[in-house]
C-alpha positions as CSV (number, residue, x, y, z in Angstrom):
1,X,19.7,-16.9,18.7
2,X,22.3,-16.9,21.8
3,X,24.9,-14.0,21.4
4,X,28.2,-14.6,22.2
5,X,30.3,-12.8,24.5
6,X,27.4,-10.2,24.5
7,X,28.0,-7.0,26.3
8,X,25.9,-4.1,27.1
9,X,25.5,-1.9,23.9
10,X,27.8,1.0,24.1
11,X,26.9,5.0,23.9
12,X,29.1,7.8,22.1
13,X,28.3,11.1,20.9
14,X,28.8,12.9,17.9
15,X,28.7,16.5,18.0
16,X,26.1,18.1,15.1
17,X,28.9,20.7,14.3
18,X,26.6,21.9,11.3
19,X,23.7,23.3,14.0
20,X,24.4,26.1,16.3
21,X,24.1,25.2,19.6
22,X,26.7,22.5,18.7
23,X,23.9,19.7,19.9
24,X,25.0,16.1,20.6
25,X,23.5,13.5,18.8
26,X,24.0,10.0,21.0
27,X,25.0,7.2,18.3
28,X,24.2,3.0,20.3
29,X,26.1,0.0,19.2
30,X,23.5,-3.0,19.8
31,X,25.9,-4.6,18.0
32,X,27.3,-6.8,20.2
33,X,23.8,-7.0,22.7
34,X,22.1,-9.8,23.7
35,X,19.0,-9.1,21.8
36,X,20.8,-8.2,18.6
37,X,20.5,-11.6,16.6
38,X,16.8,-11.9,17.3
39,X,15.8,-8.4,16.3
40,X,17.9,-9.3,12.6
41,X,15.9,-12.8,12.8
42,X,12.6,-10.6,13.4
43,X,13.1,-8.4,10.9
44,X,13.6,-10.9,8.0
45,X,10.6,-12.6,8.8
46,X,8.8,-8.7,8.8
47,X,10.4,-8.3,5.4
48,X,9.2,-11.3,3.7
49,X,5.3,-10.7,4.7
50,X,5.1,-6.6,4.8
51,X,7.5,-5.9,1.8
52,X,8.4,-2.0,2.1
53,X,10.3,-1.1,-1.2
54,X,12.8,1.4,0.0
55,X,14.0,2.3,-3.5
56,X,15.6,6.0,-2.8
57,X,17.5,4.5,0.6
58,X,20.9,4.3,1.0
59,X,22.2,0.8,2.1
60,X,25.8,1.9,2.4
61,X,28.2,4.0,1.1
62,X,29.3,1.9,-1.2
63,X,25.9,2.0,-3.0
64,X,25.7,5.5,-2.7
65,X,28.7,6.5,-4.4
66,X,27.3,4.1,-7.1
67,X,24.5,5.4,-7.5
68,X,25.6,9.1,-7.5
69,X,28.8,8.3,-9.9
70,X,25.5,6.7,-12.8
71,X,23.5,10.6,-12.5
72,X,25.5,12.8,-15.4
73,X,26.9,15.6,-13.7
74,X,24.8,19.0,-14.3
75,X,25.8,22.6,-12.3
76,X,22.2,22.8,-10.9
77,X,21.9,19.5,-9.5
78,X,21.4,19.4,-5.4
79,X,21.5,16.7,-3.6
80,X,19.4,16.2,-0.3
81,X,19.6,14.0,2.9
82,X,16.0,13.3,4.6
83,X,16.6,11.9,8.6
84,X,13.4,11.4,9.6
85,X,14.1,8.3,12.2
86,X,12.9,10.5,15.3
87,X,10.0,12.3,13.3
88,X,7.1,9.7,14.9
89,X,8.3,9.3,18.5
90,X,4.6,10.4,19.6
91,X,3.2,6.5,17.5
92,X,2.3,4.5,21.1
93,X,4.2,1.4,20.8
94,X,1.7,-1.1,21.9
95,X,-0.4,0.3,18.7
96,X,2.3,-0.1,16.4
97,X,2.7,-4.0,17.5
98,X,-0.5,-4.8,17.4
99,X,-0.4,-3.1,13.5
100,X,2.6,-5.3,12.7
101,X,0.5,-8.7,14.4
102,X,-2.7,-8.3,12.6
103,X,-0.8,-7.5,9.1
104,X,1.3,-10.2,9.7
105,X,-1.6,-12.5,10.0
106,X,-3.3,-10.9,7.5
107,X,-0.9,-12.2,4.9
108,X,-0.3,-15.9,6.0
């Protein structure tokens, strides 16, 4: 699980030009970190013991405009985006491993 050539994961901004106030919303690329194969690693083996069916996400936009381009088109239809990644930042993260640990051993 040694990363090549790893780097320190780089910051940008993007610039919620939708909201006033004009906010910046910081965007990482742990792409190319040192860590980043062993978290992908980690979370297939979460996947296979705590299956979480995500069946209204969006994998990428190829999907989405899939999926959009099979709903018949009607005047009244809305569609909605939920971003709720930073909606539990208050969830203590020693709690939340020790979740993951005991379902994971749970299941074996």
């Amino acid at each position: 699980m040694y990363q090549l050539k790893s780097r320190n994961p780089s910051l940008r901004s993007l610039i919620k030009i939708h909201k006033d106030g004009r906010s910046i919303r910081p965007v990482v690329n742990y792409k190319n970190g040192p860590s980043y194969k062993l978290v992908k690693l980690f979370t297939g083996i979460l996947k296979l013991y705590i299956p979480l069916p995500n069946i209204c996400n969006v994998q990428n936009s190829v999907q989405l405009m899939k999926d959009l381009s099979e709903i018949p088109f009607v005047p009244e239809l809305k569609l909605t985006s939920l971003d709720i990644s930073n909606m539990y930042t208050n969830i203590p993260t020693d709690d939340l491993i020790n979740v993951i640990d005991t379902s994971c051993k749970n299941t074996i």
